[in-house]
C-alpha positions in Angstrom: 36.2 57.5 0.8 39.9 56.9 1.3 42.1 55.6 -1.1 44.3 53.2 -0.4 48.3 54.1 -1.7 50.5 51.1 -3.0 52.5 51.4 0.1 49.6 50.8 2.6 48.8 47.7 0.5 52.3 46.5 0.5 53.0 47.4 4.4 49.1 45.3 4.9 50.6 42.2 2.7 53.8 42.3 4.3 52.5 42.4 7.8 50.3 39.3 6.5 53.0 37.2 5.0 55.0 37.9 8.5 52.0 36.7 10.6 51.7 33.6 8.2 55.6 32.7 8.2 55.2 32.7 12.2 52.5 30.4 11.9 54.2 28.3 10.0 57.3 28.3 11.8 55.5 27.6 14.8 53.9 24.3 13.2 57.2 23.4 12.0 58.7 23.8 15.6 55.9 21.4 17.4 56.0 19.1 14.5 59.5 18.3 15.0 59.3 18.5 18.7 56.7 16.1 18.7 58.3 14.2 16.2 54.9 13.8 13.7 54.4 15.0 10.2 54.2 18.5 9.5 50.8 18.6 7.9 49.5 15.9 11.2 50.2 19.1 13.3 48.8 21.9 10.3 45.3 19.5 10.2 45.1 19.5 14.0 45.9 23.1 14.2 43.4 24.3 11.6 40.8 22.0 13.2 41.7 23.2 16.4 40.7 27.0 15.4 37.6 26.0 13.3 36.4 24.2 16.2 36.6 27.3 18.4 34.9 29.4 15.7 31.1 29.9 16.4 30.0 29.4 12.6 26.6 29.0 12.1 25.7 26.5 9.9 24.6 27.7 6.5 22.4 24.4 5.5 19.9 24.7 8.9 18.2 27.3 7.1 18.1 25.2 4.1 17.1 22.1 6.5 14.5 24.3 8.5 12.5 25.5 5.5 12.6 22.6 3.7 10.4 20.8 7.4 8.3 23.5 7.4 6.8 22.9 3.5 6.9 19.3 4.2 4.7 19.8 7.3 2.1 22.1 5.5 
């Protein structure tokens, strides 16, 4: 197994925090262009990509087993 040095996992971090400023950036840019509330445009956006996410729902398998004891 590799071990990570310092310098991978401050190049990893600083990549991240470059990635995230962009984002950010961005949000601030059509929030002003569209002249709404920063965090209007952040909500939207974060909706947006959960939306597009297939996540399965962790409670149907809660939901599902829970009908099948009721029904025996």
């Amino acid at each position: 197994m590799k071990k990570t040095t310092t310098t991978e996992k401050d190049d990893a971090r600083d990549a991240s925090l470059r990635v995230s400023k962009r984002v950010r950036d961005s949000l601030k840019a059509a929030a002003a262009v569209m002249g709404r509330p920063l965090y209007d445009v952040t909500n939207e956006a974060i909706n947006d990509y959960l939306a597009g996410l297939r996540l399965v729902d962790p409670l149907a398998a809660i939901r599902r087993s829970g009908r099948s004891r009721k029904a025996a």
